[in-house]
N, C-alpha and C positions, 0 to 999 in steps of 0.2 A: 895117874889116869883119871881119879874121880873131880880132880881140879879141872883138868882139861876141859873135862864131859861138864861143868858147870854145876857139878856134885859137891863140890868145896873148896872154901874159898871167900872171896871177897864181892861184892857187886857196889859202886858208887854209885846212886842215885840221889839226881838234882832233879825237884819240884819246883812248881809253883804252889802258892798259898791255897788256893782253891783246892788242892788236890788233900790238902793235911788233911779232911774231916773223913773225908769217906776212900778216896781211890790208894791214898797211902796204906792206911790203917788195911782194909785188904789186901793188896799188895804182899805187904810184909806179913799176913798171916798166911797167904796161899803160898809164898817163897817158905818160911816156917816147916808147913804141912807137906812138899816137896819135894824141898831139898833143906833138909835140919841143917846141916852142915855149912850152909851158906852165909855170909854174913851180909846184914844191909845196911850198909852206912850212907846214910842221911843229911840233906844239905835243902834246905829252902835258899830257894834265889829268886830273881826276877828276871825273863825271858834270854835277854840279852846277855845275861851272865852263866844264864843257862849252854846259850849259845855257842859261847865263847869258849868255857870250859871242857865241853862237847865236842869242839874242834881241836885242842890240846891235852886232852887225855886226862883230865881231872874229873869227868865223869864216863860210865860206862853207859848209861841210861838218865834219858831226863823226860820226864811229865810237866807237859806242858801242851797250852790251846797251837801255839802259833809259836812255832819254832821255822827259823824257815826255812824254805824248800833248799835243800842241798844233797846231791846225787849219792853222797857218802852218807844220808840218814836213813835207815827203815822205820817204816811209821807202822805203826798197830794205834786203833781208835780203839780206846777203851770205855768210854762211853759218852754220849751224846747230853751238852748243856745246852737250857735254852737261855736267853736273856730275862731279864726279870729287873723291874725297878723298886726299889724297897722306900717306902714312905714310913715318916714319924706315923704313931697311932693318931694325931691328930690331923693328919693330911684329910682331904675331902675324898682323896679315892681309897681310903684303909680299907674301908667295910665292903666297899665295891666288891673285891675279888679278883677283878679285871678292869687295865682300862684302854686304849688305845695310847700310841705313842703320841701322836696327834694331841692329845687331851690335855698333853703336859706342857703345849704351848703356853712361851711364857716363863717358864721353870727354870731354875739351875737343876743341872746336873752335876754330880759330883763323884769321877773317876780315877784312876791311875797317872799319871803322869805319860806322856808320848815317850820318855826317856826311859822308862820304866819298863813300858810295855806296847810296843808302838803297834806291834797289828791289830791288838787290844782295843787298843784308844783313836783307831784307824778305823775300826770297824764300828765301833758305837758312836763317832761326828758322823760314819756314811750313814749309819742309819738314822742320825737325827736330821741328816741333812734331804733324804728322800722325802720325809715328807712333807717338803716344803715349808717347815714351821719355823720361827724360830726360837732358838731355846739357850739358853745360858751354859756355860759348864766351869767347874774350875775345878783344881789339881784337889785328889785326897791329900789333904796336909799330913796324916800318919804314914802315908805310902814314903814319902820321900826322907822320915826318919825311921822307918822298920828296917832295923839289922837281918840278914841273912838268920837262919836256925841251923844246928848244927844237930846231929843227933846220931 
């Protein structure tokens, strides 16, 4: 009965990278404090493979921005990221604080792969594309040799 009720037992959860610093690491201490008896087995992947295994039963739960809409998923927001562009300390906007997208006319950007993470990488061309600027981008070259984590 306490397996049943989600008292004991196993849980598979697949991640995205984003999530390892802060949304995992809670997570697994609020399931801990909860339900002691619960196990949480652990898999970094990228969205697609999130997907994927989410649809065949290789996970029970997966953490992630942009999984997509499918009538078999319940969604819970656990909390709200904003975008953010991170420059060398030697960039001219470091010390700024802030600067407009606009500003970076001109710029590469340097993201995910569309294969990787496509509503990810869908979302940040529309918004480079809104502001009429134009801007460079090209693929993160560690994104397309980082291994899955297991844990």
């Amino acid at each position: 009965m306490r397996a049943e009720h989600g008292e004991l037992g196993a849980v598979r959860v697949g991640y995205i990278l984003s999530a390892a610093y802060d949304t995992m690491p809670r997570l697994i201490r609020a399931v801990a404090k909860e339900h002691p008896d619960v196990q949480v087995v652990l898999r970094e992947s990228w969205t697609p493979d999130l997907d994927a295994a989410l649809q065949n039963g290789d996970f029970d739960v997966a953490i992630s921005h942009t999984l997509p809409d499918r009538p078999e998923y319940r969604r819970r927001p656990l909390r709200r990221e904003n975008f953010v562009a991170v420059v060398d300390i030697n960039h001219p906007f470091a010390q700024r604080g802030s600067a407009s997208l606009e500003e970076f006319e001109g710029q590469t950007f340097c993201f995910y792969s569309r294969a990787n993470a496509p509503a990810h990488h869908d979302k940040l061309t529309t918004m480079l594309a809104r502001t009429g600027k134009a801007f460079a981008f090209r693929e993160d070259p560690a994104s397309a040799r980082r291994p899955p984590r297991s844990s």
